[in-house]
ChimeraX commands (.cxc) that place a marker at each C-alpha (Angstrom):
marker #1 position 111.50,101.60,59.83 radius 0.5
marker #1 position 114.62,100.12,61.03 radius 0.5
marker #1 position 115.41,96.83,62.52 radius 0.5
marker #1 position 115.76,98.20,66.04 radius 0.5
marker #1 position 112.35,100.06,66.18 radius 0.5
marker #1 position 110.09,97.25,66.64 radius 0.5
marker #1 position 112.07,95.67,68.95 radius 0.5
marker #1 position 112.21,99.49,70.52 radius 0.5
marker #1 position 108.37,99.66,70.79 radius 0.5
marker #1 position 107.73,96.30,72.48 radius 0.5
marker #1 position 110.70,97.21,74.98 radius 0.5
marker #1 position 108.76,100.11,75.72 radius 0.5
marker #1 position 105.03,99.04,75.80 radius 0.5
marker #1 position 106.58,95.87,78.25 radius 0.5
marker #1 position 108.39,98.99,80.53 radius 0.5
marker #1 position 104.85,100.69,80.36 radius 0.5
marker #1 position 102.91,97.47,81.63 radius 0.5
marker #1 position 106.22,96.65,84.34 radius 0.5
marker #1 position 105.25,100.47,85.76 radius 0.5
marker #1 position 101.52,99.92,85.97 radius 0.5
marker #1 position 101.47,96.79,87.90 radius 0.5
marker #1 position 104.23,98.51,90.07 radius 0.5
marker #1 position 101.93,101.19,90.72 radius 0.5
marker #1 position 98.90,99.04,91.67 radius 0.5
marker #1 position 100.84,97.44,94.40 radius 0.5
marker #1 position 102.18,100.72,95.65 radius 0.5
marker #1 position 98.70,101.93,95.85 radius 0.5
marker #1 position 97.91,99.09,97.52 radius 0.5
marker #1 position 100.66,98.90,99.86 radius 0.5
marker #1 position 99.87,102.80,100.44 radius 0.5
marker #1 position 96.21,101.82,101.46 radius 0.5
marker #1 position 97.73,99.34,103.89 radius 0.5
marker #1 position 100.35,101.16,105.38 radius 0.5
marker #1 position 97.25,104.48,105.87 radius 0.5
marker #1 position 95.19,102.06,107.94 radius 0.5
marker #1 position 98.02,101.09,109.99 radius 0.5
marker #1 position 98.39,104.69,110.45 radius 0.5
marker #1 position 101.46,105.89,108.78 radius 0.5
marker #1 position 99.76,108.66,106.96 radius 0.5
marker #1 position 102.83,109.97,105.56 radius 0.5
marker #1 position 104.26,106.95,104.62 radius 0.5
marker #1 position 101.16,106.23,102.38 radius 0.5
marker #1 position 101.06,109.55,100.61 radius 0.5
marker #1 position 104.71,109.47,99.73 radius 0.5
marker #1 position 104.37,105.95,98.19 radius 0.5
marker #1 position 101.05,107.19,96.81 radius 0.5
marker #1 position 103.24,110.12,94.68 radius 0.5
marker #1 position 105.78,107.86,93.63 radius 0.5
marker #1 position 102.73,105.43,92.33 radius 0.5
marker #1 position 101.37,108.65,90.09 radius 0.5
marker #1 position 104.68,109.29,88.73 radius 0.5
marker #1 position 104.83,106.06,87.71 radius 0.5
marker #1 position 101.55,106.17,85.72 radius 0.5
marker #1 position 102.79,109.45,84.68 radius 0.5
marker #1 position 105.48,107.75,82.99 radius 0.5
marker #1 position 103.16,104.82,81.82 radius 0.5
marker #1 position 101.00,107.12,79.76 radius 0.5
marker #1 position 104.05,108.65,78.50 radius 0.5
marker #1 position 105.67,105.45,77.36 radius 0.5
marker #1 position 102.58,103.90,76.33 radius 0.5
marker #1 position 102.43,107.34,73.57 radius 0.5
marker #1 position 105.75,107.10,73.09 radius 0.5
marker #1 position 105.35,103.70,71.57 radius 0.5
marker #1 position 102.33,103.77,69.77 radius 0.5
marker #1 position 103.60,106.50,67.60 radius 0.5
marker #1 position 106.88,106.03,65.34 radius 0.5
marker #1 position 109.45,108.17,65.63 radius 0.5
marker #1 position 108.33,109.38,68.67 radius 0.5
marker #1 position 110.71,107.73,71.42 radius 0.5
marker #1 position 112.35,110.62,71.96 radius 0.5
marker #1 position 109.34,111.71,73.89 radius 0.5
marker #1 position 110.09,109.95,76.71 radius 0.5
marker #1 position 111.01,111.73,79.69 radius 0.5
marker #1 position 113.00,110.49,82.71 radius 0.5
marker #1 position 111.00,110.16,85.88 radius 0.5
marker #1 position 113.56,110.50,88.62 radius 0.5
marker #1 position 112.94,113.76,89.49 radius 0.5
marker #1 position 109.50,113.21,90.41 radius 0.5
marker #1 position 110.19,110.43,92.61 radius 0.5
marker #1 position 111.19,111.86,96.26 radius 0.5
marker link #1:1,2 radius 0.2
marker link #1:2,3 radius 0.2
marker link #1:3,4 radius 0.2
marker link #1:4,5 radius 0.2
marker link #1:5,6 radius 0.2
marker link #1:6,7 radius 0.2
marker link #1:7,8 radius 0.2
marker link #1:8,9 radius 0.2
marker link #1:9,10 radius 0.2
marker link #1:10,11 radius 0.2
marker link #1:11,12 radius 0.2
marker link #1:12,13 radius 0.2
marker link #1:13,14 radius 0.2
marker link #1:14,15 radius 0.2
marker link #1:15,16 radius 0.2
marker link #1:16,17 radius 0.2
marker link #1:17,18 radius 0.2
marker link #1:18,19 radius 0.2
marker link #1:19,20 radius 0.2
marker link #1:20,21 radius 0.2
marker link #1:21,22 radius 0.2
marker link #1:22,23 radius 0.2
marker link #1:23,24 radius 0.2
marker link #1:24,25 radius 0.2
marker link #1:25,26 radius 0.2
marker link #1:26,27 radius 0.2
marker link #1:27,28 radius 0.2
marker link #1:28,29 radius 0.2
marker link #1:29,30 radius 0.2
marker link #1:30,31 radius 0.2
marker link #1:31,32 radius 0.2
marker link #1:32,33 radius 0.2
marker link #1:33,34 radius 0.2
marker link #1:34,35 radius 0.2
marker link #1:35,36 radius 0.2
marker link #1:36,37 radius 0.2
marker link #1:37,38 radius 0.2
marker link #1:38,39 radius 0.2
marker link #1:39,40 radius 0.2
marker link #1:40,41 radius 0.2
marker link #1:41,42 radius 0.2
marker link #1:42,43 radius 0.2
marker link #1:43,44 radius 0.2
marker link #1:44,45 radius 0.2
marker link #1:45,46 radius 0.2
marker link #1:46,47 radius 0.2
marker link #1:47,48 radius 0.2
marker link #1:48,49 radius 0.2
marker link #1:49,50 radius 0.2
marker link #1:50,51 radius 0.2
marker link #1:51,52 radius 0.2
marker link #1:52,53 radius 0.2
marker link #1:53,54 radius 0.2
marker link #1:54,55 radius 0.2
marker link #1:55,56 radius 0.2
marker link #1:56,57 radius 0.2
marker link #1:57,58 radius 0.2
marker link #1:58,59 radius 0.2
marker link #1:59,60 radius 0.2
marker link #1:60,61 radius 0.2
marker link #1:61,62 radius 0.2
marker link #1:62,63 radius 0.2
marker link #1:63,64 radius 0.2
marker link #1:64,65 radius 0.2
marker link #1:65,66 radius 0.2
marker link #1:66,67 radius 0.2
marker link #1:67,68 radius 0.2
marker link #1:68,69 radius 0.2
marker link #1:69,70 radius 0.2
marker link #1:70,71 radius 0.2
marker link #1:71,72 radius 0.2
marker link #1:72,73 radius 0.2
marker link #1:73,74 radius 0.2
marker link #1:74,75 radius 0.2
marker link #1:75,76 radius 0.2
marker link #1:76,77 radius 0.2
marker link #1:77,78 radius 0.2
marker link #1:78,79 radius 0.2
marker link #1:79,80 radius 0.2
view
C-alpha cells in the first residue's frame, strides 16, 4: 500500500457521503418543487439525484476495495 492510498480512500468515501446528502436534498427539493406543480422540473432534479447515488455506490466500492479506484466512472454524462 502506498502512502497516497489511504489518504485516496477517505477522499473518496468523504466524496461518496458529500453526493448522498446532495441527493437527499435534491429529492427533497424535487418533492417541493412537484407540489408546486413544476412536474418537469422535479423529475429532472429527481434524475440528476439517482445519478448521484449512482455514483455514491460506485465510489463507496471503489473505496472499500484496494486497488480498485480505477473503477470509478465519471458521472457527467448522466447529468442533463
Amino acid at each position: 500500500m502506498t502512502n497516497a492510498e489511504p489518504g485516496m480512500r477517505k477522499d473518496l468515501k468523504e466524496a461518496a457521503a458529500t453526493l448522498k446528502w446532495a441527493g437527499v436534498d435534491l429529492f427533497a427539493l424535487a418533492d417541493r418543487m412537484k407540489a408546486t406543480g413544476d412536474e418537469q422540473g422535479a423529475n429532472e432534479l429527481t434524475k440528476i439525484a439517482l445519478s448521484f447515488q449512482q455514483v455514491e455506490d460506485t465510489l463507496e466500492g471503489a473505496h472499500s476495495e484496494k486497488g480498485k479506484v480505477s473503477q470509478v466512472k465519471p458521472y457527467s454524462d448522466n447529468v442533463r
